[in-house]
C-alpha positions in Angstrom: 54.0 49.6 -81.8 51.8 47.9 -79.6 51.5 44.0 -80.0 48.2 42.5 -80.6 48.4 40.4 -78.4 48.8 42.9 -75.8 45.8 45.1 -77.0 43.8 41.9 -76.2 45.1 41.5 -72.9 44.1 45.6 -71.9 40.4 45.2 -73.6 40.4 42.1 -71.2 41.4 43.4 -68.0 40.3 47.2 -67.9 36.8 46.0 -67.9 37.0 43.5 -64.7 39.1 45.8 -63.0 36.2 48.3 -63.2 33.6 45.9 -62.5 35.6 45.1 -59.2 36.1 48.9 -58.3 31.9 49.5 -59.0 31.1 46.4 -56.9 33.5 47.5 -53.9 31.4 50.7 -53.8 28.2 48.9 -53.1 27.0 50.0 -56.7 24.3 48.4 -58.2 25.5 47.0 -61.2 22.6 45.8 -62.5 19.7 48.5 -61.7 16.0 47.3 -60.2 13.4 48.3 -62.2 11.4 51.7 -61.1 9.6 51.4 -58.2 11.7 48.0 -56.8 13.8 49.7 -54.0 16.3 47.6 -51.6 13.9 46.7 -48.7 15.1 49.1 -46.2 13.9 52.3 -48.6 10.6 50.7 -49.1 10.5 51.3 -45.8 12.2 54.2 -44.7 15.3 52.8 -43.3 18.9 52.7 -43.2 21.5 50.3 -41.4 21.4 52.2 -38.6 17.3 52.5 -38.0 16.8 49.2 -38.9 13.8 47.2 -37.0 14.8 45.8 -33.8 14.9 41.7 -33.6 11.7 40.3 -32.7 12.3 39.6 -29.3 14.1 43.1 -28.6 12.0 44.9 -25.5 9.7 48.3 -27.6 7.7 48.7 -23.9 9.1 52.5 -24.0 7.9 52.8 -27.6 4.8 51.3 -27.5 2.3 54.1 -26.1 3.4 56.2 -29.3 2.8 53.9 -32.0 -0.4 54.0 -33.6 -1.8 51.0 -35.9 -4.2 51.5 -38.5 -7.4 48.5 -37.9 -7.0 45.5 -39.5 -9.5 44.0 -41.6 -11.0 41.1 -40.0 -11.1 37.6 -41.4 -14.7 35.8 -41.8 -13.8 33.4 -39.6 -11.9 34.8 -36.0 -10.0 32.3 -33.7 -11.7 29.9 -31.7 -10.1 31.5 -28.2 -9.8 35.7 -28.2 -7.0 37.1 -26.2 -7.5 38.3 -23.3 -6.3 41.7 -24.4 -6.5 43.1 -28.3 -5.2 45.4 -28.2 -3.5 46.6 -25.2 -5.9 48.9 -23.2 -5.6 52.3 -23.6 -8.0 54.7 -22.1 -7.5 57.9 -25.1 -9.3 55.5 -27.6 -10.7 57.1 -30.1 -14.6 58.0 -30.2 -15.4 58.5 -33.6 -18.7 55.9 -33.6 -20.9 58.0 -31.2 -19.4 60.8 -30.0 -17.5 61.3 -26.4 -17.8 57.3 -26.2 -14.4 55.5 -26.9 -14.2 53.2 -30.0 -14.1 49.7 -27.9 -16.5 47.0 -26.9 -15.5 45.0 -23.5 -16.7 41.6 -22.5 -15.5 39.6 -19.4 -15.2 35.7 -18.6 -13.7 33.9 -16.7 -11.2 32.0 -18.5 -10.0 32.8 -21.9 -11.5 29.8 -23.0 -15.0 30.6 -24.6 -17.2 28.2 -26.6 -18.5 27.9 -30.2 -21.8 30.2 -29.4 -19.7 32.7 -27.0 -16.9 32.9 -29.6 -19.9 33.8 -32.5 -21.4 35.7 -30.7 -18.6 37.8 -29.7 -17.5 37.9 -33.4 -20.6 39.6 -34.6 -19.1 42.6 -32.6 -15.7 42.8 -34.4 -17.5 41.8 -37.9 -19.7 44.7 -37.8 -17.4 47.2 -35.7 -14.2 46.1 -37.6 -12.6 49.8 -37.1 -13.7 49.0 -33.1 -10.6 47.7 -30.1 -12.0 44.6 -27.8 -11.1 43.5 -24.8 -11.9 40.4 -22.8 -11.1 40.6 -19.0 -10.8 37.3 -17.0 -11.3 37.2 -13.5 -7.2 37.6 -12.8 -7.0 40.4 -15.0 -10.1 42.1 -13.9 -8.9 42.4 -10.6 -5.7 43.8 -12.0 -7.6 46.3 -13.7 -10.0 47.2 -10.4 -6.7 47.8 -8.5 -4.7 49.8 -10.9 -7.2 51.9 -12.1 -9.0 52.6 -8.7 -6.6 51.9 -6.1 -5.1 55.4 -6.0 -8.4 57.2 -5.8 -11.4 54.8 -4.6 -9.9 51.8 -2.2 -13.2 51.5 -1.1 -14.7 50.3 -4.4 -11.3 48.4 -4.9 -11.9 46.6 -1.0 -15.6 45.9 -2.0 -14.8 43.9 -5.3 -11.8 41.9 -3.7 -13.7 40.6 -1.1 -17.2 40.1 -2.5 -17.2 36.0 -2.9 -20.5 36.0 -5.0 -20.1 35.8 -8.5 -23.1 37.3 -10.0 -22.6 40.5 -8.5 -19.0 40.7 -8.9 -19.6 40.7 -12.2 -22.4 43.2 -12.2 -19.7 45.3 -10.5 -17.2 45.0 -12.7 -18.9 46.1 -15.8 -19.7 49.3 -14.5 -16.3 49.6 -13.3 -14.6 48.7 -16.7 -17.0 51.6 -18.7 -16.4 53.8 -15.8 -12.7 54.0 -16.0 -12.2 53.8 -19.7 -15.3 54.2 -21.7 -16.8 52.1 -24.4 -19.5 49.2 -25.0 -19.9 46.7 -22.6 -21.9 43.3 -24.0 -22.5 39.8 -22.2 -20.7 37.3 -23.4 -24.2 36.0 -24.7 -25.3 39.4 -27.0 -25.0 39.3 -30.7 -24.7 43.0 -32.4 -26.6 43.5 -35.0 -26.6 47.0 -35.9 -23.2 48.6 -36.3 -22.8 51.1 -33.4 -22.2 54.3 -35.9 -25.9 53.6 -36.5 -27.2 53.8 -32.7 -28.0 57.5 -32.5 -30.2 59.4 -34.4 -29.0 62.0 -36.2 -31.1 64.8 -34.2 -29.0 63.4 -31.4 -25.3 63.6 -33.1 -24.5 67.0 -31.9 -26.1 66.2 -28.3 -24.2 65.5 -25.0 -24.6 61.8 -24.2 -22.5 60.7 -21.5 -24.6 57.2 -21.6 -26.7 55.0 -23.3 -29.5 52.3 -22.2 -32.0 50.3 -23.5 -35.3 49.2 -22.2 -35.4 45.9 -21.1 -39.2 46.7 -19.7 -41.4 48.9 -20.3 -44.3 49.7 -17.9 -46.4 52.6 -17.7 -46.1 55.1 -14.6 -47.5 53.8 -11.2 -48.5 56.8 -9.4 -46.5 59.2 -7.3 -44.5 58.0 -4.7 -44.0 54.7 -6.7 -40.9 53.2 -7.8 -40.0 53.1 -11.2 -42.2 50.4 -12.8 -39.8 50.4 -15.8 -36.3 48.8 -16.2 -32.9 49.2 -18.3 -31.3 46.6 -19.1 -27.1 45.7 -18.1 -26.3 43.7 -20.5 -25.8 46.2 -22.8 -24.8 49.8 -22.2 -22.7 52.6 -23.5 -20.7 55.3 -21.9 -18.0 58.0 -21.6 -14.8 57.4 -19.4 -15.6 58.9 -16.1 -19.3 58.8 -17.2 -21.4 60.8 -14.6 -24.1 58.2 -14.8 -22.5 55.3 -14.4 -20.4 56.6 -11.6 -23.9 57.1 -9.8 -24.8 53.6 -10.2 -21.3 52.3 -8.9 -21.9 54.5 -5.8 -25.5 53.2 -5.5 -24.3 49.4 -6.2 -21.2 49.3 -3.3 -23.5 51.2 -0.9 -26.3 48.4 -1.1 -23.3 45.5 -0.7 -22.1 47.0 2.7 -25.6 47.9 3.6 -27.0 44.2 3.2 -23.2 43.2 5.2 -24.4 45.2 8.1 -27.9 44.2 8.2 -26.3 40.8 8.5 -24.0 41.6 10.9 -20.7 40.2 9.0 -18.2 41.9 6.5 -18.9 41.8 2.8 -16.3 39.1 2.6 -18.7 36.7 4.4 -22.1 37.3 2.1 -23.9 35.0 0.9 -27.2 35.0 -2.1 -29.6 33.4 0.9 -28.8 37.0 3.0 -30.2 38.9 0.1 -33.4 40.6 1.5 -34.4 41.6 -2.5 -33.4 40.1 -5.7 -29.9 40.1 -7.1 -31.6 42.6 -9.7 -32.2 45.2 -7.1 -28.9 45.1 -5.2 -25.9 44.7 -8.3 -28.7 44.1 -11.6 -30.3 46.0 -13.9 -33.3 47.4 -11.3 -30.8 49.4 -9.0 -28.5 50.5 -12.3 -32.8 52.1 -13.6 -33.2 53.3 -9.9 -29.6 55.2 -9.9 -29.8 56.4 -13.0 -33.2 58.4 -12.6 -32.1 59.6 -9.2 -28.9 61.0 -11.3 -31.3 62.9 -13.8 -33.4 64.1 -11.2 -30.7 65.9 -9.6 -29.3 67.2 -13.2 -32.9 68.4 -14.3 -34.3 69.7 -10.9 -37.4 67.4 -11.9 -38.8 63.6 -11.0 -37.8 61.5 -13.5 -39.4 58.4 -13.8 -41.3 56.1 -16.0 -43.4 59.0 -17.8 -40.6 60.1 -19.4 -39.8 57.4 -21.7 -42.7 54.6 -21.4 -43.8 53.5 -24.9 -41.2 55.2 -26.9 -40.9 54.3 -30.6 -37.0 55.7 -31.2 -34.1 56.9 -28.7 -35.0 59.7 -26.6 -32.5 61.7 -24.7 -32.9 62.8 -21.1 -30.7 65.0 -19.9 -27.7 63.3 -20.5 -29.2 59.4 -20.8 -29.9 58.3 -24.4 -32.9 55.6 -24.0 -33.2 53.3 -26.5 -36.7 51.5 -27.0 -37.4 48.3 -25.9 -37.1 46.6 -29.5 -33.0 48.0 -29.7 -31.5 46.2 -26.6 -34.4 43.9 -25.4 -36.5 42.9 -28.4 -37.8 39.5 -27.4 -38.7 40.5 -23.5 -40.9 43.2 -25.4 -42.8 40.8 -27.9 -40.5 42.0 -30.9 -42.6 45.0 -31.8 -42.7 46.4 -34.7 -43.6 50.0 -34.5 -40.5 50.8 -33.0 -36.9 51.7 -34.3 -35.0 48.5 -35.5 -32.9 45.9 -32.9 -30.2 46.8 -32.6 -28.6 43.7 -30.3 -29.9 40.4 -30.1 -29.6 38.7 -25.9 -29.3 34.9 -26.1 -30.3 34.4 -22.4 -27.5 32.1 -21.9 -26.5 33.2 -18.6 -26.3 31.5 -15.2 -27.2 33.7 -13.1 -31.1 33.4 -13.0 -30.4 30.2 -12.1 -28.0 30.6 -9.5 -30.2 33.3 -7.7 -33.8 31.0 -8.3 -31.4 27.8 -6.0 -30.5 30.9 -3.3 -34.3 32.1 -2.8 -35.0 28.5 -2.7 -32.5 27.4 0.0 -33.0 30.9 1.9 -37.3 30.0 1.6 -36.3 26.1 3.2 -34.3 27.7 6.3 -37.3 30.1 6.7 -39.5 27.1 7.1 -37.5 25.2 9.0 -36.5 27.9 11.5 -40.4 28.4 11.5 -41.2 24.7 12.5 -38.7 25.4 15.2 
């Protein structure tokens, strides 16, 4: 007969012998409750697909992954990266159609101030699904030369070697909307419509391959005029490899070496006082108008010019051009009116340009008058 004592003894032991076996088998011996996995189900993994360390290199990886917006905070950091995300040229386009999801600004330094950082903000708050990018001058030429290297040096020569800085950065804007598509917004333009909202619906199922807004409006000047009108560049929209836009880069390094040879030196060795014409007409907003038209005319077998969208109350599509009114892009130079479809940007006129250009014509007006007294 068995002892008491050693009945004890079994009751004792067979239970922590089997709650070493259960705990050697990775058991778990006290269950979660539902829904509480290990953190590895929650998400998806095992031992062996396990994140990589923070530090590990994922550049292979990295074109595959897609990443769901994030929503953005009231307040956005004082200094914006120079890239967020990385740029990718298959961006989706599901604001306006054909035109990628992405709003591009340049400077050049990261560093921004108060206003700039605001007024870049406004884009993100009210385009929060939208990608941004801010190009400095180091990575804009990076961007020039890889994306144009292969197939147009000549554009790629022209931008390296032009030393003046207002129409480099003309230049580059069309360049960056060129290549990849998108927005492009001075650093000084608030948005205050969300860009879903920029076309009319008649328009949603129409081919735009670029859109402008009317930074004057003026009514047609006769035949053999030039266009009295004028879009504005500090604002603009278009498709990657828009057919517009590539018309107005063609137009824009044409004029630079044209102005070089006229002055009998190399692009490299221009200066704002050789300028026969405003920086407008040579890199600005009037030869961007004058390109654009000449593109349409050749699309529609027709003149286009200033009769075609003068005093329009709402976007009007020409050919391919969506023209916003003067009150979307350009509401203050047009006396805010109010019988016209709502702004949809607000321009802060912080530049330095204008400046820059009115010290040029000044110097360039002195050596004409002293070369005169001569």
């Amino acid at each position: 007969m068995i002892s008491s004592r050693y009945m004890r003894f079994i009751l004792l032991t067979v239970p922590f012998l089997l709650l070493v076996f259960l705990v050697s088998q990775n058991w778990d011996v006290i269950p979660q409750p539902f829904g509480h996995s290990k953190p590895d189900a929650l998400l998806g993994l095992s031992e062996d697909h396990a994140p990589p360390p923070s530090g590990a290199n994922n550049s292979n990886n990295s074109n595959n992954l897609q990443t769901e917006p994030t929503t953005l905070a009231t307040t956005l950091p004082a200094t914006l990266p120079t890239t967020l995300p990385n740029s990718n040229p298959d961006t989706v386009n599901t604001a306006i159609a054909g035109i990628t999801d992405k709003v591009w600004h340049s400077s050049k330094t990261p560093e921004l101030s108060a206003d700039q950082t605001s007024w870049i903000n406004s884009w993100l708050l009210k385009n929060p699904a939208f990608r941004h990018e801010l190009l400095t001058d180091g990575s804009a030429l990076t961007f020039v030369r890889t994306r144009y290297g292969a197939t147009r040096p000549d554009i790629v020569e022209v931008y390296e070697k032009l030393p003046i800085p207002i129409l480099r950065a003309d230049l580059l804007r069309y360049l960056i909307v060129l290549a990849e598509g998108g927005i492009w917004s001075d650093l000084d333009v608030t948005c205050d419509t969300e860009v879903a909202a920029w076309v009319p619906p008649e328009y949603h199922a129409s081919n735009i391959d670029m859109i402008v807004g009317l930074e004057f409006d003026f009514g047609w000047r006769g035949e053999n005029t030039e266009v009295a009108s004028q879009f504005c560049n500090w604002v603009f929209a278009a498709r990657p490899a828009s057919r517009n836009l590539a018309a107005v880069v063609d137009a824009v390094v044409a004029k630079l070496k044209e102005i070089a040879a006229l002055n009998g030196v190399g692009v490299d060795q221009l200066t704002l006082e050789m300028l026969p014409i405003d920086v407008v007409n040579v890199t600005g907003p009037k030869i961007m108008t004058i390109a654009l038209l000449d593109g349409l005319q050749g699309l529609l077998g027709r003149v286009v010019d200033d009769r075609d969208f003068h005093d329009i109350k709402s976007p009007k599509l020409v050919g391919d051009l969506l023209i916003m009114p003067g009150n979307a892009f350009a509401a203050a130079q047009n006396g805010f009116p109010t019988d016209q479809s709502p702004a949809l940007v607000s321009h802060h006129y912080a530049g330095s340009w204008k400046q820059a250009d009115a010290e040029a014509k000044e110097k360039k007006k002195q050596q004409e008058q002293q070369e005169q007294q001569e």
